[in-house]
MARTORMAR-266321 format. One record per residue (C-alpha): x, y, z; residue number from 1. Coordinates in nm, 3 decimals. Example, Ala and Ser with C-alpha at 12.3 -4.5 7.8 and 13.67 -1.06 7.14 Angstrom:
<atoms>
        px        py        pz   num
     1.230    -0.450     0.780     1
     1.367    -0.106     0.714     2
</atoms>
This chain:
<atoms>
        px        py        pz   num
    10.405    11.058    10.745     1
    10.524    11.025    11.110     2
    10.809    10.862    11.244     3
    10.680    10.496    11.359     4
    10.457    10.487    11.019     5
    10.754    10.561    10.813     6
    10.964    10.264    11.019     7
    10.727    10.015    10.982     8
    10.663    10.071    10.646     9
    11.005    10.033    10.558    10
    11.019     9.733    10.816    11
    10.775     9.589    10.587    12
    10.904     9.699    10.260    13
    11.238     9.427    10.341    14
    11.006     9.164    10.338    15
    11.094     9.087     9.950    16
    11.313     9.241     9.763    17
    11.085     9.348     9.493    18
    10.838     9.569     9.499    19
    10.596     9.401     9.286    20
    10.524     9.019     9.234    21
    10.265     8.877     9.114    22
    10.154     8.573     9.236    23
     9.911     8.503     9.548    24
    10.071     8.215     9.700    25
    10.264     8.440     9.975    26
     9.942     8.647    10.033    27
     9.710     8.318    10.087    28
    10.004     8.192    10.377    29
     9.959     8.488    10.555    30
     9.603     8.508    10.488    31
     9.558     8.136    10.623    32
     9.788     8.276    10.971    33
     9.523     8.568    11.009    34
     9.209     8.328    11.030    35
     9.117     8.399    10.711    36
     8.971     8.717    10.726    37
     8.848     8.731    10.402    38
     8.609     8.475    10.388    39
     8.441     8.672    10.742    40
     8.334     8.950    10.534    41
     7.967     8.924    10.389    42
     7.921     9.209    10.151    43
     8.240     9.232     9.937    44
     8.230     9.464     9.621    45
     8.581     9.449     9.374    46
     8.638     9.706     9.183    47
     8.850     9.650     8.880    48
     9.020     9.852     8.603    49
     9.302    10.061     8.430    50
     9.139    10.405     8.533    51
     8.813    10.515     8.714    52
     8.820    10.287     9.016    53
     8.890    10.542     9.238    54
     8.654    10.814     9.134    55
     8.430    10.509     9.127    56
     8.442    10.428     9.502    57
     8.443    10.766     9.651    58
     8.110    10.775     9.436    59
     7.950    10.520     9.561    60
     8.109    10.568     9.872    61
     7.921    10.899     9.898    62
     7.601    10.750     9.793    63
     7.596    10.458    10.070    64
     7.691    10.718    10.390    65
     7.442    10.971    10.276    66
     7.167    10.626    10.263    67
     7.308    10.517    10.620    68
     7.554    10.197    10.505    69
     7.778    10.165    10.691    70
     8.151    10.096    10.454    71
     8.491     9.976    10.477    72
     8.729    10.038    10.149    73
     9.066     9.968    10.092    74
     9.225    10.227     9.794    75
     9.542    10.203     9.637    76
     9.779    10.420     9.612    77
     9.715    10.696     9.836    78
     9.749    11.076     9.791    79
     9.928    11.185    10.096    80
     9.879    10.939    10.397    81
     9.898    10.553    10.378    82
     9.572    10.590    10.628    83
     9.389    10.700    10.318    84
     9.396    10.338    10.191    85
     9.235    10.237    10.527    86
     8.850    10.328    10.621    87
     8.662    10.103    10.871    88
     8.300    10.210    10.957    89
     8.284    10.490    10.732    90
     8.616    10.622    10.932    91
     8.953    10.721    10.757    92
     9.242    10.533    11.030    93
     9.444    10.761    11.216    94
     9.797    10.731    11.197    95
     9.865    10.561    11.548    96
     9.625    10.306    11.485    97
     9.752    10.209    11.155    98
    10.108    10.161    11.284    99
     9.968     9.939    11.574   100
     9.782     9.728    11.284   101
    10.086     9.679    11.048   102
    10.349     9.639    11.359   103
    10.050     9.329    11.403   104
    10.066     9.215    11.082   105
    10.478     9.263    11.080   106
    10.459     8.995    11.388   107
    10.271     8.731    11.227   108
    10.449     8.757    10.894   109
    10.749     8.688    11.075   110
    11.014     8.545    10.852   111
    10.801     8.454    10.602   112
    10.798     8.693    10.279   113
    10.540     8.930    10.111   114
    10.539     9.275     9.930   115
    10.449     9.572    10.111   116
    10.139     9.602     9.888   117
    10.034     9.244    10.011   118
    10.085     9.334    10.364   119
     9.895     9.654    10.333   120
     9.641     9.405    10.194   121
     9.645     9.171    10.480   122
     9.608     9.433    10.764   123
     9.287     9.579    10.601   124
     9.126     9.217    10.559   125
     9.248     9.145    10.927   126
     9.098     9.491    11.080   127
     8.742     9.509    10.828   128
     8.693     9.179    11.019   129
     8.540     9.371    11.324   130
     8.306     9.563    11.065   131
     8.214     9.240    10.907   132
     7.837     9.338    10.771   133
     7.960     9.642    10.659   134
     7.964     9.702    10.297   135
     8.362     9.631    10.193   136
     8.453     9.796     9.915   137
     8.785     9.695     9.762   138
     9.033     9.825     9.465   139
     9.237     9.601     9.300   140
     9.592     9.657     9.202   141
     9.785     9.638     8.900   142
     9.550     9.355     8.768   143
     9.354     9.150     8.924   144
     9.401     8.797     8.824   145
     9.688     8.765     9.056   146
     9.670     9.059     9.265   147
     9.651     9.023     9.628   148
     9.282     9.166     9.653   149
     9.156     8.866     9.472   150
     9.179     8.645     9.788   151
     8.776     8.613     9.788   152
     8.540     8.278     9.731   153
     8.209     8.500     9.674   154
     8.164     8.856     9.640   155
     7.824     9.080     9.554   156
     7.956     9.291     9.238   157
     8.280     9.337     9.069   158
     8.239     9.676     8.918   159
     8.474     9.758     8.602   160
     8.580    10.094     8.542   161
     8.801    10.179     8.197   162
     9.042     9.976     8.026   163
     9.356    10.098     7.908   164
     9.692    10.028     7.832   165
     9.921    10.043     8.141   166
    10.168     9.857     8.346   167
    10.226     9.623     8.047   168
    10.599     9.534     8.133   169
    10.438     9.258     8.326   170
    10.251     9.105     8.101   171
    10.342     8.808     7.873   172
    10.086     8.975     7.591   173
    10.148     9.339     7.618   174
     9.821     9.438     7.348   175
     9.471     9.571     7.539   176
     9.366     9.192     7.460   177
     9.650     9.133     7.782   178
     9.516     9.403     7.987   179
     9.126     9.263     7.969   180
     9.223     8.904     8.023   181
     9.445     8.979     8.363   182
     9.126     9.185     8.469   183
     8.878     8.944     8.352   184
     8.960     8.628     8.353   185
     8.904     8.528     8.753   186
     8.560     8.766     8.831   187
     8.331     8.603     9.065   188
     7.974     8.530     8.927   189
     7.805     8.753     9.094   190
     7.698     9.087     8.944   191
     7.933     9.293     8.683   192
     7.891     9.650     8.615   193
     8.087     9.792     8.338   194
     8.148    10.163     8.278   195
     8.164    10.359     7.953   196
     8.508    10.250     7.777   197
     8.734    10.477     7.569   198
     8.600    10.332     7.250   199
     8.361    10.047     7.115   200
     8.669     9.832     7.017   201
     8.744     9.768     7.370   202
     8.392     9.755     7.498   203
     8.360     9.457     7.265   204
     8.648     9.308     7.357   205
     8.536     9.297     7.722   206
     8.141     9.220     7.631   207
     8.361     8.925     7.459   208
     8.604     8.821     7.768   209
     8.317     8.844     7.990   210
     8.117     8.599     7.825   211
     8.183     8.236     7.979   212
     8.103     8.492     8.331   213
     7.787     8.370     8.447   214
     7.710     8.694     8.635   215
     7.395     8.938     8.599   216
     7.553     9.184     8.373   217
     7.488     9.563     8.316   218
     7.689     9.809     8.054   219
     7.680    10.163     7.999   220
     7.468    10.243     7.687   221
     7.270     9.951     7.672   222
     7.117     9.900     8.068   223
     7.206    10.243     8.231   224
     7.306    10.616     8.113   225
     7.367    10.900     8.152   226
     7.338    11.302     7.989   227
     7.375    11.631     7.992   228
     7.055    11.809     8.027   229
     6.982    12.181     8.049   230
     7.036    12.461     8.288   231
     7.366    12.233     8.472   232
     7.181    11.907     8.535   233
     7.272    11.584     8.462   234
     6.999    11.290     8.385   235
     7.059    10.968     8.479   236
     6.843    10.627     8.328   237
     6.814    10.262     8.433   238
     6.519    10.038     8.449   239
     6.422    10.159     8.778   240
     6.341    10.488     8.625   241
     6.508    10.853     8.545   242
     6.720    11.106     8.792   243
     6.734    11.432     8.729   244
     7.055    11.569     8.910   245
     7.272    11.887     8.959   246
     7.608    11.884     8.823   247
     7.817    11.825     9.080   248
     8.022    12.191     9.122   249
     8.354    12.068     9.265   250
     8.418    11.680     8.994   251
     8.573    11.875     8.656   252
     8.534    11.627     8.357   253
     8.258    11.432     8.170   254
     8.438    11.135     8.212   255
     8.320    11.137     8.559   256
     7.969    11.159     8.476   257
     8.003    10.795     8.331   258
     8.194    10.730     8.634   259
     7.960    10.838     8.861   260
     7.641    10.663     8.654   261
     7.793    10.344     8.704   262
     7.845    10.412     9.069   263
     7.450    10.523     9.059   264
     7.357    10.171     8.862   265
     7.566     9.980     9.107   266
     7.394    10.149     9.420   267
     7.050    10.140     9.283   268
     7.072     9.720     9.195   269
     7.253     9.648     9.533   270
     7.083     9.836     9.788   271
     6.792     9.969     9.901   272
     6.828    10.381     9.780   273
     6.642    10.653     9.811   274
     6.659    10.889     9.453   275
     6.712    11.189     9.673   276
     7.021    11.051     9.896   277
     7.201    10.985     9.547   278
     7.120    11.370     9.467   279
     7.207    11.465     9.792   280
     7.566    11.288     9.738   281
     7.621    11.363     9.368   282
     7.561    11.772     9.450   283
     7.838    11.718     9.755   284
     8.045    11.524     9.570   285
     8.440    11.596     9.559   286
     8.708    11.332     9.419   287
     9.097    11.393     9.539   288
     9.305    11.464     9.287   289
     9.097    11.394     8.968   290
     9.085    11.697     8.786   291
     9.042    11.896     9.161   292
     9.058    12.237     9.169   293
     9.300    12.388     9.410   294
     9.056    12.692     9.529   295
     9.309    12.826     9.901   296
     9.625    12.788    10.020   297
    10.004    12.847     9.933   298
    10.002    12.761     9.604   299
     9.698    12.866     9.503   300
     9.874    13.262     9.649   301
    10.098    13.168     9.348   302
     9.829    13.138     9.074   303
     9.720    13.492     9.218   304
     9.337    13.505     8.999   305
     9.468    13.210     8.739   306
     9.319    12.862     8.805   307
     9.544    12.617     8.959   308
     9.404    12.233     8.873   309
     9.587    11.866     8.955   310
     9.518    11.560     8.832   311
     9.723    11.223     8.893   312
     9.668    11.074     8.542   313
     9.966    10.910     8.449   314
     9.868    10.721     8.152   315
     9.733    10.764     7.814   316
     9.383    10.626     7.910   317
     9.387    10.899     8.123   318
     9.549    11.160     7.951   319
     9.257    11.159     7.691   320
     9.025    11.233     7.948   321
     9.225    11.491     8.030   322
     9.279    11.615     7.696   323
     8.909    11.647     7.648   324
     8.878    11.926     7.974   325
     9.157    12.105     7.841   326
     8.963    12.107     7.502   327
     8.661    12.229     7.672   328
     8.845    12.529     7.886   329
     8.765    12.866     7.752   330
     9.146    12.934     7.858   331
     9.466    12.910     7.796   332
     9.604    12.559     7.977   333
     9.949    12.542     8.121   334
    10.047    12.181     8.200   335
    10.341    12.148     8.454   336
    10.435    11.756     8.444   337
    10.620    11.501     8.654   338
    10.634    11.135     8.595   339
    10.741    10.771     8.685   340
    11.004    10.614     8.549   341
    10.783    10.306     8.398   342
    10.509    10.538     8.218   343
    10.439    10.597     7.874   344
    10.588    10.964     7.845   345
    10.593    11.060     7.521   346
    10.259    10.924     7.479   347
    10.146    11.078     7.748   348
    10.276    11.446     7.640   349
    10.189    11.364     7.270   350
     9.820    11.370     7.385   351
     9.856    11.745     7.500   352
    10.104    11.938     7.259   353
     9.858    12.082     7.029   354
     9.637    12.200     7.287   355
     9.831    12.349     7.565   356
     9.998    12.710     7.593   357
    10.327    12.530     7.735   358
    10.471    12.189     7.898   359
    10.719    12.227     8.227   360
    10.860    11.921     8.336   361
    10.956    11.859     8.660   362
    11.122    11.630     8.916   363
    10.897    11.433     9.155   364
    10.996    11.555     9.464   365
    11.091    11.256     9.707   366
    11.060    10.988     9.485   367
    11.311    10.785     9.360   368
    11.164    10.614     9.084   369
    11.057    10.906     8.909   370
    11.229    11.049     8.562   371
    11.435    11.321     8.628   372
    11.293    11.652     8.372   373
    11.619    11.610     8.175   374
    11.606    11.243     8.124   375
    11.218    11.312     8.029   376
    11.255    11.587     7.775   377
    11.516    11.354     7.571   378
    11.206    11.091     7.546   379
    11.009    11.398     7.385   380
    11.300    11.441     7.130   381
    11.124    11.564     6.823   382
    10.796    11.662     6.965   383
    10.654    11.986     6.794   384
    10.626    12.194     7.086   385
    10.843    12.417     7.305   386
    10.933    12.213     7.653   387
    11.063    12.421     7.979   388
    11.228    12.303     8.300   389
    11.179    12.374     8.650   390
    11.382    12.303     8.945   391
    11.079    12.284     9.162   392
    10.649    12.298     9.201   393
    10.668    12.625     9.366   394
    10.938    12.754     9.045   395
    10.685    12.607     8.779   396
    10.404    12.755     8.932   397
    10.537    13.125     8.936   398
    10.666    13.093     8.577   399
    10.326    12.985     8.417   400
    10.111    13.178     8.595   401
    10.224    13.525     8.499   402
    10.017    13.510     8.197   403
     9.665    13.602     8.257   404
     9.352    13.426     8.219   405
     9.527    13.102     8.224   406
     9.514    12.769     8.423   407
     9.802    12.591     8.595   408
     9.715    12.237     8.529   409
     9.957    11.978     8.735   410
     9.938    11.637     8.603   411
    10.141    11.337     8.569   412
    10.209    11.112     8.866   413
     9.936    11.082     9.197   414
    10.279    11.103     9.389   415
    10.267    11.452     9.197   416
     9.978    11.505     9.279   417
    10.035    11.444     9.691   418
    10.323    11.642     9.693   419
    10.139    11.935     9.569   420
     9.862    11.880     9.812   421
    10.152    11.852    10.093   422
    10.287    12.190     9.993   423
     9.959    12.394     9.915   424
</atoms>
C-alpha cells in the first residue's frame, strides 16, 4: 500500500472508534450529503452470504466482460490492495485515484462519524455514479440486514451464495436460524438466486425465510444444475437448455462448480448471453485466493516440484469445502495455518486432523488482530494430532516441503492469504 493510501485510510479509520457497527443510520447521512448515489444506479445486483460471494462475482464478472457488459463491483475484503474492492467500467482503480476519492469522501464526512467499511462504501456508490448503466455488482458485509451495502430502494437480483455459521458474536441469536434471518430478512423483491447449501437442513431453512419474499425465485437442484461429465467437462442445465463446458484448469474445488452454476443461472435470466461467451469465460476462469495454485515465484522456489496451494477460508463453512479437495488429492496435504482472533479455531483445525500429513501454525504477519501460533495451539489442547510452529511463511514453507510428493496448502485468514501473495 503506498504512503497517501495508507494515511487516509487511517484518517478514515478515526472516524469511530470501532471497527464494526451495525446500524445504517451514519451511512444513510453521508449517503444523503453525496446526492444519493445509490438510488442513480439502474442495474444493481447484491450478493449475499457466509461463503461463495466472491468466487460468485468474479464468475459472473467473467461472464458479462467476455458478453461486452460493461461492470462496476465493490468486494470486500481485499487480498492485497484496497483498489481491489474498487472496479468502475470493467477497470480495477489505481492507487492515486483511490486516495483522491476517499480524501473526497474524508471532506464531506467531515466531523460527522462512520466506520471505515462504511466509508469505503460511500466512495464506491459516489464514483459508480459516472458508470451509472453499468451493471453494479455489490458484496455485502458481515450481514446484510444492517450492513452498509443495503442502502438500495430496488435492485435486479440478490444472489445468495452459502450459509454458514460465522461472525456470530454479533448476533442476538447466535444458531444458523440468526445467520439466515440477518441475510434474509430485508431482500428486495426482485429476483433471488440461491446456490447449493452445505446441507438440506439449511436449504430449508432459507426456502422457509424466503417465503413472505415476493421475488422470482431459482435454487440449485430444483431450477438449475450442474455435473460432472466425462473426459474433464462440466454440464450445466436450466430451462433455457444444457451447456456442455470444460473444466476450468486454474478454479480447484467442486464447490466452485455450484458456485459458478449459479453465476451461469444468474447471467443467463438477466441478460442477453451467448452459450459460447459463458464457455469462453468458464475455460479462462481464475478466482484469487480460493483454492489458487501458486504455479512461479519466490515461494513457489521453496516448494521446489511439491505443490504450493492458498486458500483464505477462515471458517468452518469453508473449511469443509476445503476438507473435501484435500480428500480428493492423490497426495500427501501439508496445511500451514494462520488465523483471526474472532474465528472458530478449533473447529476450524478439527475439520482437517485426520486428513492432513501435518498442521503449522503461524503468526499473521502485520496484523494485529490475529492469534499468535502459541495462543492458537492452546485452543487445540487435546486434539489428536501432532501441531508444529513456525516463526514465519517462508520457515513453514521450507519445513513441509522437504517431503516429496506433497502439497503445501496455506489456509486460514484472506489476510494470510495476501501476505503470501505479497511475498511470492
Amino acid at each position: 500500500m503506498n504512503l497517501k493510501l495508507q494515511t487516509i485510510i487511517q484518517k478514515l479509520e478515526k472516524k469511530f472508534p470501532r471497527k464494526i457497527d451495525l446500524t445504517l443510520e451514519r451511512q444513510l447521512k453521508i449517503l444523503k450529503k453525496l446526492g444519493n448515489p445509490q438510488d442513480k444506479l439502474e442495474q444493481v445486483i447484491s450478493v449475499v452470504g457466509t461463503n461463495s460471494k466472491f468466487s460468485i462475482i468474479h464468475t459472473i464478472f467473467s461472464i458479462l466482460k467476455e458478453s461486452d457488459y460493461k461492470c462496476n463491483l465493490f468486494v470486500s475484503p481485499h487480498v492485497q490492495s484496497y483498489s481491489e474492492r474498487f472496479i468502475f467500467n470493467n477497470e480495477e482503480i489505481d492507487e492515486e485515484s483511490l486516495v483522491d476519492l476517499l480524501e473526497d469522501i474524508e471532506k464531506i464526512v467531515g466531523e460527522d462519524s462512520c466506520t471505515l467499511f462504511e466509508a469505503l462504501t460511500c466512495a464506491h456508490l459516489k464514483f459508480a455514479e459516472n458508470y451509472s448503466n453499468n451493471i453494479s455488482i455489490y458484496e455485502a458485509g458481515m450481514f446484510h440486514f444492517a450492513d452498509s451495502t443495503n442502502v438500495f430502494k430496488k435492485n435486479i437480483a440478490s444472489i445468495l451464495g452459502t450459509f454458514s455459521l460465522d461472525h456470530v458474536q454479533w448476533l442476538k441469536n447466535k444458531t444458523i436460524d440468526g445467520v439466515i434471518f440477518e441475510k434474509t430478512a430485508k431482500l428486495l423483491n426482485s429476483k433471488i438466486f440461491l446456490n447449493k447449501q452445505e446441507n438440506n437442513e439449511i436449504f430449508k431453512k432459507v426456502e422457509k425465510a424466503l417465503l413472505k419474499n415476493k421475488s422470482e425465485k431459482y435454487f440449485f437442484g430444483r431450477d438449475f444444475n450442474i455435473l460432472k461429465a466425462e473426459n474433464n467437462f462440466i454440464k450445466y442445465q436450466d430451462e433455457f437448455g444444457e451447456i456442455i463446458l470444460p473444466k476450468p484448469k486454474k478454479v480447484l474445488g467442486d464447490h466452485q462448480l455450484y458456485n459458478i452454476s449459479t453465476s451461469i443461472v444468474a447471467c443467463r435470466k438477466l441478460f442477453n448471453i451467448k452459450d459460447e461467451d459463458i464457455k469462453t469465460a468458464i475455460s479462462q476462469l481464475k478466482i484469487k485466493a480460493r483454492l489458487e495454485e501458486i504455479h512461479s515465484g519466490k515461494l513457489k522456489d521453496l516448494v521446489g516440484k511439491n505443490r504450493l496451494v492458498i486458500d483464505s477460508g477462515h471458517n468452518v463453512g469453508a473449511g469443509l469445502v476445503i476438507a473435501d479437495w484435500i480428500k480428493s488429492q492423490q497426495a500427501d496435504v501439508q496445511i500451514i495455518c494462520g488465523m483471526m482472533q474472532d474465528k472458530s479455531h478449533r473447529e476450524f483445525i478439527n475439520l482437517f486432523k485426520d486428513i492432513v500429513k501435518s498442521i503449522t501454525l503461524i503468526d499473521i504477519p502485520n496484523q494485529t488482530g490475529s492469534i499468535t501460533k502459541e495462543n492458537f495451539k492452546n485452543k487445540l489442547n487435546g486434539i489428536n494430532k501432532e501441531i508444529y510452529l513456525s516463526n514465519s511463511i517462508q520457515e513453514s514453507i521450507k519445513s513441509v516441503s522437504q517431503n516429496e510428493n506433497s502439497i503445501c496448502l496455506i489456509v486460514g485468514s484472506i489476510y494470510l492469504a495476501g501476505e503470501v501473495l505479497n511475498l511470492n
